[in-house]
C-alpha positions, 0 to 999 in steps of 0.5 A: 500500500503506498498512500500520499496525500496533496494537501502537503503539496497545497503550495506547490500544485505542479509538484511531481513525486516520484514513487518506488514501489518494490512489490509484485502487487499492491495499491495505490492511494492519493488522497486530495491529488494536487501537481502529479505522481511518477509510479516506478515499479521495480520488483526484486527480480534481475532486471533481464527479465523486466520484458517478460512481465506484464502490468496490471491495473485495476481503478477504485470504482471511486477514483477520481480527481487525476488521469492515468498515462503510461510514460515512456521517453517523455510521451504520455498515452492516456490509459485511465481519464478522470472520471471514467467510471467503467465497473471492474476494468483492467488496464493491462501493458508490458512493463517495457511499455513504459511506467506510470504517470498520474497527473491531477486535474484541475479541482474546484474543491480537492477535498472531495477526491481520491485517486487509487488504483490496485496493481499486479505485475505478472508475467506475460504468459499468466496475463494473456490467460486472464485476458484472452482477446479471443474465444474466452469462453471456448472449451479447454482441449486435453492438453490445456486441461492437464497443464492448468492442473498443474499451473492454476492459482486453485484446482478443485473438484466441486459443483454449482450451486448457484450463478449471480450475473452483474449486468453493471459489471458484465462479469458472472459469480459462481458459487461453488460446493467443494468436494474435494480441494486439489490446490489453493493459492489464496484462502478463497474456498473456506469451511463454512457453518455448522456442516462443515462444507467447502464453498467459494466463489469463482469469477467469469465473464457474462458473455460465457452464460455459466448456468447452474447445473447437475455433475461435478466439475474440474475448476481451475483457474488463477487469482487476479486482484483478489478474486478467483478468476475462471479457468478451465472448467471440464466437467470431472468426468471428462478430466477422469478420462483425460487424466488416465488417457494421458497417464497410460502413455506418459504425458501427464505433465504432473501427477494428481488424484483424479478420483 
């Protein structure tokens, strides 16, 4: 969390500060925003492999009072304007694109205003799974299957016990029973009263018209900004014949379970 205030700089309203933030992950938050914030994201990695990573960012569904650049050279591209108030975007950009520059617009009354955004620097390849331009919503083959058991942020074995669409958001939530839990990254799954059942929710786009349904099912998927994002998702039977098909002849690309 780095958090900074503008009324220090009430004398000084082109002020610029420069922000050096070490962590993968984490959020920004700029309260009373005067002059203008350069955000420099250096994780502890060699810098050889900054190329290979993407960075994510996510607005404060009340963000306001600063527009939000990608600075690189000198040249700002505009990535997030003042006021934009799109439910749950994510503005994604490789780190050699160039870094953030979070200028305040002219305030009648900065009192009122805070600007914040969640960040995620992940590699490119992870980056392109949540953000598949393409067929979103197509059906994972064997192989993709196979290899998201071995890669996902959670696999588990479970059923849908109920959908929740947000229209606002055009994003779906999956409520989901747990039979069985594979992996786990984050504690999104969890015991839950007195009969002791796993539930959870996982999250996905409208567009892919998840609907409640009988069977279980394979989940895999990753975290992103804190939520369970949806994977591959074969119903379980299916991942049992994968599995074993896959096993008999050695390409099982890691060994779990599947009963």
């Amino acid at each position: 969390l780095f958090s900074s205030s503008g009324l220090t700089h009430e004398s000084h309203r082109k002020d610029v500060e420069q922000v050096y933030l070490r962590c993968s992950e984490g959020l920004i938050e700029w309260m009373y925003p005067t002059g203008a914030l350069i955000v420099n994201l250096r994780p502890n990695i060699s810098p050889a492999s900054y190329k290979r990573l993407t960075v994510c960012i996510k607005p404060f569904k009340d963000s306001a009072g600063a527009n939000i650049y990608l600075e690189k050279t000198g040249e700002l591209k505009l990535l997030v304007r003042d006021g934009d108030r799109s439910p749950s975007r994510v503005y994604c950009f490789g780190y050699d694109q160039g870094g953030l520059f979070v200028e305040a617009t002219p305030q009648q009354d900065i009192s009122r205003k805070i600007t914040g955004f969640q960040y995620e620097l992940m590699s490119k390849g992870i980056a392109a799974d949540l953000h598949t331009a393409s067929a979103p919503c197509r059906p994972c083959s064997d192989t993709e299957v196979l290899l998201a058991v071995c890669t996902s942020d959670f696999v588990i074995r479970g059923s849908i016990q109920n959908v929740t669409n947000e229209a606002e958001e055009q994003e779906s939530i999956i409520h989901v029973g747990v039979n069985k839990l594979y992996r786990q990254k984050s504690k999104v799954f969890q015991l839950t009263g007195e009969s002791g059942n796993w539930r959870g929710q996982i999250k996905t786009l409208l567009e892919c018209g998840v609907k409640p349904g009988d069977g279980d099912f394979l989940f895999t998927g990753r975290m992103h900004f804190g939520e369970a994002r949806l994977g591959c998702a074969p119903r379980f039977k299916d991942f049992q014949r994968m599995y074993k098909d896959a096993k008999d002849k050695g390409l099982n690309p890691c060994e779990i379970g599947p009963d």
